[in-house]
BALO-449264 format. One record per atom (N, C-alpha, C): residue in one letter; x, y, z. Coordinates in pm, whole numbers, plus 32768, in hexadecimal, padded with zeros to 4 digits. Layout:
N
AXYZ;...
// end
This chain:
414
X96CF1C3E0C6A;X96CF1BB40C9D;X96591B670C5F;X96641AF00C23;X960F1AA80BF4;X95AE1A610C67;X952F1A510C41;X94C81A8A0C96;X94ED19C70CE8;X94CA19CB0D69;X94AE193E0DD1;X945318A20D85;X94E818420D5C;X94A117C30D40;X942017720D82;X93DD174E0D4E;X938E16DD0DB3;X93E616750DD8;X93C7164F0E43;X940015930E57;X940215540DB3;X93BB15310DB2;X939B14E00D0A;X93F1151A0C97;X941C15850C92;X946615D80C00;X950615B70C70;X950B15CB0CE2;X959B15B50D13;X95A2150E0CD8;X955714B80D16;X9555141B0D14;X9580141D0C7D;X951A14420BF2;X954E14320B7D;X960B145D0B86;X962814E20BB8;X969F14F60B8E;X96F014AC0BC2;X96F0145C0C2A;X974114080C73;X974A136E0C2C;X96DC135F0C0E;X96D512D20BA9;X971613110B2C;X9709133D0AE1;X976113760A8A;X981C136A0A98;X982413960B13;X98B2138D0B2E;X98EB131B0B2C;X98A112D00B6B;X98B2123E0B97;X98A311F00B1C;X986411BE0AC7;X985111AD0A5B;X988111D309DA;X98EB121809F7;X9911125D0988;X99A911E70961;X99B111E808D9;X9A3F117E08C2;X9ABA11AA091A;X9AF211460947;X9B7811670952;X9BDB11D30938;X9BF311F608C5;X9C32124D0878;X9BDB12D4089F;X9B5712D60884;X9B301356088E;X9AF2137E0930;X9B32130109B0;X9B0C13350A23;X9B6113830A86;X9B3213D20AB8;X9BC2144D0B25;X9BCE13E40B97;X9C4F13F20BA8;X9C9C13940C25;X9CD014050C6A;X9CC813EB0D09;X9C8113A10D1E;X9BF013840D2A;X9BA213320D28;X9AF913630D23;X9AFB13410DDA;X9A9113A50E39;X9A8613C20E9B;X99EE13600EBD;X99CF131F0F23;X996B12D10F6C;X994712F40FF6;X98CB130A1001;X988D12E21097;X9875126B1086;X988D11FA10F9;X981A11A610EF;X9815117D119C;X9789114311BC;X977010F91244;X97A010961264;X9775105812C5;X97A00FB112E2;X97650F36129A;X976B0EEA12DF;X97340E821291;X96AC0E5F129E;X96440E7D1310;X95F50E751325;X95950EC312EB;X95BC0F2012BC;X95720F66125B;X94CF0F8D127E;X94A30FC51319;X94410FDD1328;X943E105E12FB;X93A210C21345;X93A81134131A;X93E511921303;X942811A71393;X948511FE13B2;X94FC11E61354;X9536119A133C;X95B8118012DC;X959511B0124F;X951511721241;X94E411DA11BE;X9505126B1191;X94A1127A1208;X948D12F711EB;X94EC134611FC;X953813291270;X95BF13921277;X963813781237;X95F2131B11BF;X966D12F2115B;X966F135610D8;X95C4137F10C2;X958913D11052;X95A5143D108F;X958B147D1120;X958915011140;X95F915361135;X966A14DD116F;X970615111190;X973D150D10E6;X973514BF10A5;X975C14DA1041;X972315460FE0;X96B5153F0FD7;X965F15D70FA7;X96AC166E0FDB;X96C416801060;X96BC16ED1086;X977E16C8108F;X97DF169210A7;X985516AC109B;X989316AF0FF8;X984616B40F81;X984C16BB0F1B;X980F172E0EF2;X97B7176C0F4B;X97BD180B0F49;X9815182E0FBC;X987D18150FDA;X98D01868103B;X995118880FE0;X99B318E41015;X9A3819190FA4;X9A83189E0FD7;X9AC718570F9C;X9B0118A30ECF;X9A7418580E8D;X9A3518300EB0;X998D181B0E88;X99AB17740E01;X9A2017330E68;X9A1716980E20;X999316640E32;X997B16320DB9;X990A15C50D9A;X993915470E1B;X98D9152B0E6C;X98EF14B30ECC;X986B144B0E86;X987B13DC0E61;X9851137B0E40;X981113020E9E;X977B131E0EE1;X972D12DC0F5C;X972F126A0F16;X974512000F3E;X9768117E0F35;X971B111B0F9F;X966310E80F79;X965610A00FC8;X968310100FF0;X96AF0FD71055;X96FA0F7610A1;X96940ECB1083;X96590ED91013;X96060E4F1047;X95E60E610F79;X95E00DB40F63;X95B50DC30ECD;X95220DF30EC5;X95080E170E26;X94A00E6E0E03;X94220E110E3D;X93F70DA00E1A;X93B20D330E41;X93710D200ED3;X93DA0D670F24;X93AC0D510FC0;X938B0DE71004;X93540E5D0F66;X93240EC50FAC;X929A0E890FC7;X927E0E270F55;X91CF0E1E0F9D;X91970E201033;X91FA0DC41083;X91E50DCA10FE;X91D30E261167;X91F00EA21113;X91F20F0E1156;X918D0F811146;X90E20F3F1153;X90AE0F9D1150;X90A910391178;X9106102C11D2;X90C510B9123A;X913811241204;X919610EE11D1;X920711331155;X91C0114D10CA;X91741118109C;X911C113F1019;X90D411911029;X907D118C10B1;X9037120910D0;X906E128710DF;X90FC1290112E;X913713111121;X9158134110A7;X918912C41063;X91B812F30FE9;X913213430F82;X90C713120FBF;X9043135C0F6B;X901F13ED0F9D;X905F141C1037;X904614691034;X90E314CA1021;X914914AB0FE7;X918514D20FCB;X91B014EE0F47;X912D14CE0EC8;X912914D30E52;X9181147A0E0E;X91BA141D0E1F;X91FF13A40E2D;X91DB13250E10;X922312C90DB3;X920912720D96;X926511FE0D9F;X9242117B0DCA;X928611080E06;X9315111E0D54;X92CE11050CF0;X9323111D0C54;X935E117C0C50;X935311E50CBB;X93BB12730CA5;X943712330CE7;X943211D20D4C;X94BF11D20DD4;X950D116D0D66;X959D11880DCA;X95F2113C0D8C;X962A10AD0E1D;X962D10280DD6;X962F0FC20E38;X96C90F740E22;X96E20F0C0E5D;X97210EC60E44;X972C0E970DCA;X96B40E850DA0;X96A80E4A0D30;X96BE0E720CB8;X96CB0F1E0CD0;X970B0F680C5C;X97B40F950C51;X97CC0F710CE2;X98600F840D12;X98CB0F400C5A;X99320F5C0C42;X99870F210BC4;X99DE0ECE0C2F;X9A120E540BC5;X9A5B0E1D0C0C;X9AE90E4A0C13;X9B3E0E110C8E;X9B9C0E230CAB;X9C250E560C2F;X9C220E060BB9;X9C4A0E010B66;X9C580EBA0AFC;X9BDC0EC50AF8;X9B8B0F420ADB;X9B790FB00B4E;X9B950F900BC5;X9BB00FF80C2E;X9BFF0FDB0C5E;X9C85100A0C61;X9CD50FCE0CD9;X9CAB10110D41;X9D100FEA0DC5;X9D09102B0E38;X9D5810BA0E43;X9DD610AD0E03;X9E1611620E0C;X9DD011AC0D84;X9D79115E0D4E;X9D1F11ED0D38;X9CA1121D0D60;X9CAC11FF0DEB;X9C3912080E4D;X9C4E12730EA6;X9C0012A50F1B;X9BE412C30F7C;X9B7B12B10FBA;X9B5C126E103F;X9AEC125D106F;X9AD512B310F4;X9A4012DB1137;X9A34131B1196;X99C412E511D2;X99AF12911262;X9960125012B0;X990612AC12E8;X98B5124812C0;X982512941344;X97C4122A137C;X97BE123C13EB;X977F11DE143B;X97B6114B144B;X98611170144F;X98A910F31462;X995311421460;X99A010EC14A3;X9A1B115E14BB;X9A8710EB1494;X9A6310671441;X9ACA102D13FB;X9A710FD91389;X9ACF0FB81309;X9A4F0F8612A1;X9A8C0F0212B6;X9A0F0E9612D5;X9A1F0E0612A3;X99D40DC7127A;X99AB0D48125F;X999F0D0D11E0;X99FE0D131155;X99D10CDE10F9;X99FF0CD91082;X9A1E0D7A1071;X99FD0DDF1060;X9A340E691058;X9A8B0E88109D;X9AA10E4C1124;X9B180E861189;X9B9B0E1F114E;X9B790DA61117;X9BE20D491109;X9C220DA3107F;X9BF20DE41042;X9C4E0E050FA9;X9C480E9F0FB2;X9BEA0EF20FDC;X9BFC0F751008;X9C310FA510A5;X9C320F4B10F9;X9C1E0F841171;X9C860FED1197;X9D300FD8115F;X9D9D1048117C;X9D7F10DC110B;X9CEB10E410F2;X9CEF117D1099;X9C9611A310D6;X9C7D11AE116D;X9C0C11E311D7;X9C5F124911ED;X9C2412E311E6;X9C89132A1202;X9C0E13A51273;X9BB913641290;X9B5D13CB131C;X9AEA13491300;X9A7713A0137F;X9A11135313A1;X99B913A51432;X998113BA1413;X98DB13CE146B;X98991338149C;X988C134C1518;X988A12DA1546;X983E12ED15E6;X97E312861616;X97BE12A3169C;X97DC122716E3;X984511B816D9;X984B113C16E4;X98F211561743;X98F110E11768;X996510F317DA;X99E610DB1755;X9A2D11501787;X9ABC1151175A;X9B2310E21734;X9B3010B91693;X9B85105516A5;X9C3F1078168E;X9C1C10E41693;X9CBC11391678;X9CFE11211610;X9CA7110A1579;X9CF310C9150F;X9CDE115C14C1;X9C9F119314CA;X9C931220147A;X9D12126B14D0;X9D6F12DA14AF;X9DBD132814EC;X9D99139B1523;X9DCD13AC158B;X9D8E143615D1;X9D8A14A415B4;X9DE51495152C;X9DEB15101501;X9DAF152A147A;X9D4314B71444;X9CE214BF1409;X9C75151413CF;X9C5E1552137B;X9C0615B5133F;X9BAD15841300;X9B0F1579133B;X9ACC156713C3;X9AE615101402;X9AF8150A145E;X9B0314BC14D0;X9AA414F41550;X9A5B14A6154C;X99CD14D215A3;X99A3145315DA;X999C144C166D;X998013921673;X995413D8171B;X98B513EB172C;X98B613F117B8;X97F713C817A1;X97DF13A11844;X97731343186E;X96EB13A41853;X967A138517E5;X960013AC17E0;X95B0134017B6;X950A135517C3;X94A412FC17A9;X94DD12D1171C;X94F213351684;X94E512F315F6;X956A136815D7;X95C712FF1575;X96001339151F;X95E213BF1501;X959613B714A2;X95641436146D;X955C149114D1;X955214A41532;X956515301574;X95F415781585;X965614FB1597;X96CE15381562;X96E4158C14EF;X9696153E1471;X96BA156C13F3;X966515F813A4;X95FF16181417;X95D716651402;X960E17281435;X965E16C114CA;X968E17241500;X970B175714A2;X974A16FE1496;X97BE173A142D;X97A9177013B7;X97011755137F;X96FD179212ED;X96D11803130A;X968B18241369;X965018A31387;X96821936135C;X96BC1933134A;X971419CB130B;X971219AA1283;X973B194E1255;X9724193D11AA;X966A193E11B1;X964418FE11D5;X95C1190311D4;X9581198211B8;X958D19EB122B;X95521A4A1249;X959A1ABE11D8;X96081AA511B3;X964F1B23116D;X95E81AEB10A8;X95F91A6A10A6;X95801A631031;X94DE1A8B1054;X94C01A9510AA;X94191A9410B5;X943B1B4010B2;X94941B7210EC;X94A21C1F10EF;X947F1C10102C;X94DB1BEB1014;X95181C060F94;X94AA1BFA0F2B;X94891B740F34;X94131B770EDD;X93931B6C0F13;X93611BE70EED;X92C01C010F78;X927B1C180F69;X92751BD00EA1;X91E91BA00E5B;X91801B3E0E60;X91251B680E65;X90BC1ACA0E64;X90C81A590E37;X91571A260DED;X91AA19A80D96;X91C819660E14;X921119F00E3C;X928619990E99;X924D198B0F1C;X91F719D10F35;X91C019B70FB5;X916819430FBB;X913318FF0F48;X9108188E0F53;X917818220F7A;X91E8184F0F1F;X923217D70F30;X92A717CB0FBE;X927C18411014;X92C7181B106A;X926017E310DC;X91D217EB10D7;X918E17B71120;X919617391106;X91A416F61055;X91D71668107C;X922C165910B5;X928B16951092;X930A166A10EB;X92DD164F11AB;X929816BD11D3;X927C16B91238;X92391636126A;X91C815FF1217;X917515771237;X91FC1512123C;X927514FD11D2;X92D614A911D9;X931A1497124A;X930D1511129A;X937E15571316;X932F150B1383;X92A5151B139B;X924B14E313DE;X92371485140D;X920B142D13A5;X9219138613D3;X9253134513F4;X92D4135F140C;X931B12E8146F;X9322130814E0;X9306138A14FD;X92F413CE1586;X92A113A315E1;X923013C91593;X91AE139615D6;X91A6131A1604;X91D812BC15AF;X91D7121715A4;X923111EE1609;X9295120A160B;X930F12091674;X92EA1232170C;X92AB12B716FA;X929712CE1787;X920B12EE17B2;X91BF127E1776;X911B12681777;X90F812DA17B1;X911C132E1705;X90B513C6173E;X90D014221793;X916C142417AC;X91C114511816;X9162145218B6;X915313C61895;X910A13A81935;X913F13511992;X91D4130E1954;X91F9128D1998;X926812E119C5;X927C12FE1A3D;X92DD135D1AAC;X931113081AB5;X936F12A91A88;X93B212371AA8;X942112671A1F;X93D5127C19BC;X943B12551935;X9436131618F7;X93D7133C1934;X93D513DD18ED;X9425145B190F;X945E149118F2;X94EB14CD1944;X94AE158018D7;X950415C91909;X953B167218DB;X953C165F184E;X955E161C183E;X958C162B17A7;X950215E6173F;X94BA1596175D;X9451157B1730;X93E015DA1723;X93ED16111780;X935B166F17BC;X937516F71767;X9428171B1750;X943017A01719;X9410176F1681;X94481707164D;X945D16E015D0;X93AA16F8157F;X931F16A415F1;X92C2169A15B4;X927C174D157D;X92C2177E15E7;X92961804161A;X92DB18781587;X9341182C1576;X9392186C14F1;X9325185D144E;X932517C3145E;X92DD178113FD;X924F17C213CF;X91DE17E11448;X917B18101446;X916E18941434;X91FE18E71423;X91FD19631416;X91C619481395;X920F19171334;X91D519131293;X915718FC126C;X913718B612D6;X90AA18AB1290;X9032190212D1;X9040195F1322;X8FCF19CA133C;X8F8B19F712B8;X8FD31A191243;X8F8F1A6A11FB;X8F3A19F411B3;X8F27197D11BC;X8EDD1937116E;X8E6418F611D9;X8DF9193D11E3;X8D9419501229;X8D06191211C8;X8D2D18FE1126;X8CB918D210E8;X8CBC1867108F;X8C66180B1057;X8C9117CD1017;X8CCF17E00F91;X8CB718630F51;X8CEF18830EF4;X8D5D18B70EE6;X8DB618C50F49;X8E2F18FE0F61;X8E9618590FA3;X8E5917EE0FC4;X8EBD17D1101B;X8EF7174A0FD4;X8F74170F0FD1;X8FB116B00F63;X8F5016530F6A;X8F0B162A0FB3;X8EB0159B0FA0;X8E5015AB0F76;X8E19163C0F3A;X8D8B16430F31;X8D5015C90EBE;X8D9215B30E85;X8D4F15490E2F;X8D4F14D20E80;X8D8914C80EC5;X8D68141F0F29;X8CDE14040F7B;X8D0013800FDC;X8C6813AD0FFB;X8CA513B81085;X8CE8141010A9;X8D0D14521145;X8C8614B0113A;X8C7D14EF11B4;X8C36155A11DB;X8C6115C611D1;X8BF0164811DF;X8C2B16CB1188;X8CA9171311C6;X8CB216E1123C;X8D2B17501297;X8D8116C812EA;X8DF316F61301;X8E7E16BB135A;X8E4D16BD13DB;X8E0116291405;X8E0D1614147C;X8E5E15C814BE;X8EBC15D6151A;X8F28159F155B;X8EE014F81567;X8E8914FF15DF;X8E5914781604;X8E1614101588;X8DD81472152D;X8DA5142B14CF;X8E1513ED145E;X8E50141C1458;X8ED714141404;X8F1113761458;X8F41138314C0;X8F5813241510;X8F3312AB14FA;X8E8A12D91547;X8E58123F152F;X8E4911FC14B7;X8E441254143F;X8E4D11FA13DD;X8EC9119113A0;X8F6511F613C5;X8FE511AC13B2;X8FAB11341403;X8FAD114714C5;X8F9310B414DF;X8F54105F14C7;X8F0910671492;X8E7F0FDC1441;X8EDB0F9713F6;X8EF7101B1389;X8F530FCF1322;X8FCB0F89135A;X8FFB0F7D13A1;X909F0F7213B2;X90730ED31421;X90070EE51473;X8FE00E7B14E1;X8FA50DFD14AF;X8F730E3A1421;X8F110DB013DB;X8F840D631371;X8F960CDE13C4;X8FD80C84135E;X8F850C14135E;X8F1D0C37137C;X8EBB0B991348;X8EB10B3412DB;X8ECD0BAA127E;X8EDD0B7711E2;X8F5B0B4F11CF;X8FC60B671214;X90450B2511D9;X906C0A9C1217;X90BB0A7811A5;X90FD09FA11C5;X915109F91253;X9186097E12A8;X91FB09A012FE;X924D09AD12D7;X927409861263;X92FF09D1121C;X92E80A551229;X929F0A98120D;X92790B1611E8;X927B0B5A126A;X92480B0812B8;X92400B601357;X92F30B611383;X93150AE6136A;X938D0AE61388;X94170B5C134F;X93FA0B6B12DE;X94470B8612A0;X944C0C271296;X93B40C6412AB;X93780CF912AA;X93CA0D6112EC;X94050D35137B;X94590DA713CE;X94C10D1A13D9;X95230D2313DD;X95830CBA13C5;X96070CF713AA;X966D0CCA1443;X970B0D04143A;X97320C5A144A;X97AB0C9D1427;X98100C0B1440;X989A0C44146A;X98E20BE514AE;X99720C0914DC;X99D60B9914F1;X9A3F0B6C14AF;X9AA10AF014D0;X9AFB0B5C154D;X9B0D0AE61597;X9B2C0B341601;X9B650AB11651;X9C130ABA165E;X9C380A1C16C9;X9C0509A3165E;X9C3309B715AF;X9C1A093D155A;X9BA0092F1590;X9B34095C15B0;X9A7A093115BE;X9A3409851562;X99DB098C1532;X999809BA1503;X990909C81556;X98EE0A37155C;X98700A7315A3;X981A0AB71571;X97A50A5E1534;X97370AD01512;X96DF0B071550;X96990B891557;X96390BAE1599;X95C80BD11540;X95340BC615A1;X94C50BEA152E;X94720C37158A;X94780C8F1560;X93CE0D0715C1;X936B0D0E156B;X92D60CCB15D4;X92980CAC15A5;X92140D0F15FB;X91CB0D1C15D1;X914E0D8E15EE;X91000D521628;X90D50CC41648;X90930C9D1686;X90B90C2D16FF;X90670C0A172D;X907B0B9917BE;X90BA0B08179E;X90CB0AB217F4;X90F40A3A17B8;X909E09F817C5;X904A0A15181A;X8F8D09E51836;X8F380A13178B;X8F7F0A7D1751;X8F5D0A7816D2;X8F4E09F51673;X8FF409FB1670;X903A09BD1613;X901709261620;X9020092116AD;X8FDC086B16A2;X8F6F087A1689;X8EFF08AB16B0;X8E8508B01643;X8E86089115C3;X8ED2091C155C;X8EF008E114E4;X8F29089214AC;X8F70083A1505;X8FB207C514D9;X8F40078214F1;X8F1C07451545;X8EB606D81558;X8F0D069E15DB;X8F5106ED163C;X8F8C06BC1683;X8FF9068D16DC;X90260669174E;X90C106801769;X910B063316F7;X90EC05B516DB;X915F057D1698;X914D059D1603;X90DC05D415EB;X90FD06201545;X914206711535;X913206D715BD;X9161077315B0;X9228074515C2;X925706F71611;X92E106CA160C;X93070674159E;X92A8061C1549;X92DD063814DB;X92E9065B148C;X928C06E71463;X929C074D1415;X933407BA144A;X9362079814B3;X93AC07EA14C0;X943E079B14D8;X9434070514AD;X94B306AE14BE;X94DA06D413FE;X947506D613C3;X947B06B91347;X949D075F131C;X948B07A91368;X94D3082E130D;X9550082D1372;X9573081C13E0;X96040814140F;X967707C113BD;X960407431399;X966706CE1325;X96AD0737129B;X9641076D1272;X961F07C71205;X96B7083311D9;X96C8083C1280;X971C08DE126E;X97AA089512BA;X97AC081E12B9;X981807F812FD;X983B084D1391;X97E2081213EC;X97E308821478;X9800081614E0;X986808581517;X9877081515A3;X98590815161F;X981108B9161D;X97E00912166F;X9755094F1665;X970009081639;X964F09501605;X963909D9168B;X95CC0A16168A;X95B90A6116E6;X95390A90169B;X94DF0AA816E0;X945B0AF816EB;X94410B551710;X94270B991706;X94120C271767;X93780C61172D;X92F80C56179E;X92950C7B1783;X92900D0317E9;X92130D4817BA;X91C60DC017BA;X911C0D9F17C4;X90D80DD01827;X90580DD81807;X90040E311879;X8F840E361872;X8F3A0E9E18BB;X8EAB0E4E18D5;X8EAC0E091916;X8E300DA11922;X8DF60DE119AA;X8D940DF8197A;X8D480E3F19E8;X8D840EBB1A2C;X8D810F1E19A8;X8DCA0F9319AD;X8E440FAF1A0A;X8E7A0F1019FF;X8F0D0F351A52;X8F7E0F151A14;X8FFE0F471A13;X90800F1D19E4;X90BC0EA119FD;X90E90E5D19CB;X912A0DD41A02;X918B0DD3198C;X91FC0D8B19CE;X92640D2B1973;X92A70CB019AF;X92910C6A196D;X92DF0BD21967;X93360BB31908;X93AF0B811961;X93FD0B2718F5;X940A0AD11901;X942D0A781887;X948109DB1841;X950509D9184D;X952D09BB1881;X95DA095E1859;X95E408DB182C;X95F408A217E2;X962A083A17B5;X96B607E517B8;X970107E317EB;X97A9078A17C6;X9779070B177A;X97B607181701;X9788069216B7;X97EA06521692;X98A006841687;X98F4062C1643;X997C05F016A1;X996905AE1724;X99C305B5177C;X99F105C317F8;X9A2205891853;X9A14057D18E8;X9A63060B18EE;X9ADC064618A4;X9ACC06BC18C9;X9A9C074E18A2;X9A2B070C1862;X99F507A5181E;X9970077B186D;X9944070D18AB;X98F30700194D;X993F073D19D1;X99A9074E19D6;X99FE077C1A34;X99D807EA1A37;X9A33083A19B4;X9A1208D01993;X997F091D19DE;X992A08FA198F;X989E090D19AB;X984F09021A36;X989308771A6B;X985B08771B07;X989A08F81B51;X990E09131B04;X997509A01B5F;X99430A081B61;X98F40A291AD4;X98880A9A1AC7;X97F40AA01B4F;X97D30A261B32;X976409EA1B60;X97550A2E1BF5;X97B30A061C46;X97D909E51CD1;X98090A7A1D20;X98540AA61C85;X98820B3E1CC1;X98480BB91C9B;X985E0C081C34;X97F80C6F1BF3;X97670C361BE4;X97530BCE1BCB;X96C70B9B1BAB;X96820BCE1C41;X96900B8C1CA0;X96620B811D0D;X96850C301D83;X96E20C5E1D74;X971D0CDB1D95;X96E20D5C1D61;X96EE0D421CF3;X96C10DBF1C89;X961C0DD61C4A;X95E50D661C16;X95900D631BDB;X94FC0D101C3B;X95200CEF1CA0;X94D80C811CF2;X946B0C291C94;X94C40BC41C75;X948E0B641C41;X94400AF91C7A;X939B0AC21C74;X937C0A471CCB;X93400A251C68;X931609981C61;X92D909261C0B;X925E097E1BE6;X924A09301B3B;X91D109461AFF;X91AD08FA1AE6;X910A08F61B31;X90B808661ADB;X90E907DF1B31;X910A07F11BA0;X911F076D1BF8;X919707451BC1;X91EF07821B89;X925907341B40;X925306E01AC0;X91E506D01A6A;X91A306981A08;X920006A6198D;X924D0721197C;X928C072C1904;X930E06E81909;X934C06CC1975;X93E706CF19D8;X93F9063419D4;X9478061619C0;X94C0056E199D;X954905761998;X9570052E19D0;X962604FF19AB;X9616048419AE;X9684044C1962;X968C03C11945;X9724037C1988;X974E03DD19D1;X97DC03DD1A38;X985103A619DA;X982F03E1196B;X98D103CC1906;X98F6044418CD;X98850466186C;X98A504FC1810;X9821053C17D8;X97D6052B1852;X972E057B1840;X96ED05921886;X96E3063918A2;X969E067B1917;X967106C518F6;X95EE06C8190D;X9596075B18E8;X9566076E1967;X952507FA197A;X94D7082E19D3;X947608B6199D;X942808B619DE;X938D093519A9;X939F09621A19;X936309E11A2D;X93600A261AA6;X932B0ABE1A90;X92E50AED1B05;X92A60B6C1B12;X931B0B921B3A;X92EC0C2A1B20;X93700C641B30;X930D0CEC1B76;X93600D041BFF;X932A0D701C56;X935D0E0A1C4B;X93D80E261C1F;X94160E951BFF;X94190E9B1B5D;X93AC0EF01B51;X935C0F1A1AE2;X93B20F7B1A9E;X94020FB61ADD;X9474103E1AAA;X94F00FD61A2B;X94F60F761A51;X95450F2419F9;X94E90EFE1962;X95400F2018F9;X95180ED6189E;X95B80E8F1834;X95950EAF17E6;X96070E351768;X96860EB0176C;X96840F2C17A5;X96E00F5D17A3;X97200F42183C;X96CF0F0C187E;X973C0EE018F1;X97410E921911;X97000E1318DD;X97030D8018F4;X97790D4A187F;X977D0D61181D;X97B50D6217CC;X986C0D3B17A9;X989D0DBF181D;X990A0DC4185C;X990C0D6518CE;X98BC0D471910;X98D00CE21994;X99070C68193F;X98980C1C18E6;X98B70BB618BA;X99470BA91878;X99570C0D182D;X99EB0C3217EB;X9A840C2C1856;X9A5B0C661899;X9AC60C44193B;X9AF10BC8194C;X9A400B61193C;X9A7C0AEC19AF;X9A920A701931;X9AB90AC118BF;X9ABE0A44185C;X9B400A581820;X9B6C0AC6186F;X9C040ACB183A;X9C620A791879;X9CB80A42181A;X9D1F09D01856;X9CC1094F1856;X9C6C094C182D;X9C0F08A31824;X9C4D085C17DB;X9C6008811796;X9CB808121739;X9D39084016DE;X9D96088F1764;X9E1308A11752;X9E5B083916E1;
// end
């Protein structure tokens, strides 16, 4: 058996495939890719699952396909960092931006396989979406994958990746048996740091008993098996970085969150656009944006309520949205909080819609009350209603708010 790839020598062979002419490429060519939001977790369990089901039999090359153009990895510090400790480079991945066009790929010479999303949309779901043929997934069921699907894995944990770890685990472990040289044992400890970070990040350090479940806790517990034997700096994949000499869980941690929490430096496009789903849903269009910090932030960096709304009228204009939405995160005075934005901007009944959310799951589910005296919040009693709001049931985030809004906007504009 030829001795265990790194990430980086798989990544070359996969760009290779992909890149290769027409004439001289195998059909069908096979894809992981994430959602559209393209945070950590989608990352990473876009590189992992495809890495390790491309060492599984009949041992097809699967082709990780990140979900966002090459341009908008910058935004993603706390993904560059893994990728550093995963011997990895932003120029090794393959993006949108390297995707061939339609013309040059069709769709039946495709196959695609989801992770961390259980139907593809956007522009990829509109011309690929009927060559989804499985998916790993921790997001509520949209029943468009078949049940009789190979993988088909779609149940509730803190991060993706613990799914995808659980299922690689036997390929995993039958290579680390296999090759149980000092090569490969480096490179499965990267692998392991890759396995890591969305975990941690997801289920802050498997400390948030709200979002951290069985499957997280075994997954980190799997992950860290690999890396016992790298105890020095001269043994362990990062030693050339400037991490510290040994794998500390918490330290590891806090550094993803710095990176991932600090958007000071970016534009609001940039904030906007960084964790960012969208969904037409009832002829509306609904975008959402998760954002890492407060809205007590954000008006700061605007210079204010009416800057900060129109920094955020002008990227709704931007994306043609009928439906804006906010969704913050923060820890101000070492505590958890989230608030959201709703917006209705195009219509007395996509104000309808929204008040339906508002009034029912809003208030039921998530206990929503005013933020900021109501300061952010306006209707103009024709076709414009926004509202801000703390949000008291902290167990909710964009995977279950998400679907609420999606409910009450169906049939809006039958």
């Amino acid at each position: 058996m030829p001795p265990q790839k790194s990430l980086q020598a798989f990544l070359a062979t996969a760009r290779a495939a992909l890149t290769a002419p027409p004439s001289k490429r195998s059909a069908p060519l096979h894809f992981v890719v994430g959602n559209e939001s393209a945070d950590l977790d989608t990352l990473c369990s876009t590189l992992f699952l495809a890495y390790f089901r491309s060492h599984s039999p009949p041992h097809t090359l699967y082709i990780p396909l990140c979900h966002l153009p090459r341009d908008d990895l910058s935004l993603r510090p706390e993904f560059s960092a893994t990728l550093k400790h995963a011997a990895v480079t932003e120029d090794d991945l393959l993006t949108l931006s390297e995707l061939p066009g339609v013309d040059s790929l069709k769709p039946e010479d495709t196959r695609w396989l989801l992770v961390d999303h259980n139907v593809m949309t956007g522009k990829l779901g509109q011309v690929y979406g009927n060559r989804v043929f499985g998916c790993i997934d921790h997001h509520d069921d949209e029943g468009k994958v078949p049940k009789d699907a190979e993988p088909r894995v779609i149940e509730k944990c803190g991060s993706c990746m613990s799914l995808v770890v659980e299922y690689c685990r036997e390929t995993w472990e039958k290579l680390a048996k296999e090759n149980s040289g000092g090569e490969a044992a480096r490179i499965n400890a990267q692998l392991a740091y890759m396995a890591l970070a969305p975990i941690l990040i997801d289920t802050n350090n498997l400390g948030n008993k709200m979002k951290t479940t069985a499957h997280d806790e075994r997954a980190v517990a799997i992950a860290e098996a690999h890396l016992s034997p790298f105890t020095s700096a001269s043994s362990r994949p990062d030693a050339d970085s400037d991490s510290d000499s040994s794998y500390d869980r918490a330290r590891f941690f806090a550094k993803l969150s710095a990176l991932k929490e600090d958007i000071s430096y970016m534009s609001f496009r940039d904030i906007f656009r960084k964790d960012y789903k969208e969904w037409n849903e009832g002829n509306v269009k609904l975008g959402t944006s998760s954002v890492p910090q407060s809205f007590a932030f954000l008006v700061r960096k605007a210079g204010g309520e009416r800057a900060f709304v129109q920094e955020l009228e002008n990227w709704s204009a931007r994306e043609g949205l009928d439906v804006v939405t906010i969704l913050t995160t923060s820890k101000e005075g070492g505590e958890f909080r989230r608030e959201l934005l709703v917006w209705a901007r195009t219509g007395p009944e996509v104000v309808k819609a929204v008040k339906k959310f508002a009034d029912g799951d809003g208030k039921e589910k998530l206990g929503l009350g005013a933020w900021g005296d109501g300061k952010l919040d306006t209707e103009d009693g024709v076709g414009s209603w926004r509202r801000c709001w703390t949000q008291a049931r902290l167990e909710s985030s964009r995977k279950q708010i998400a679907p609420m809004l999606r409910d009450a906007l169906k049939g809006a504009r039958a």
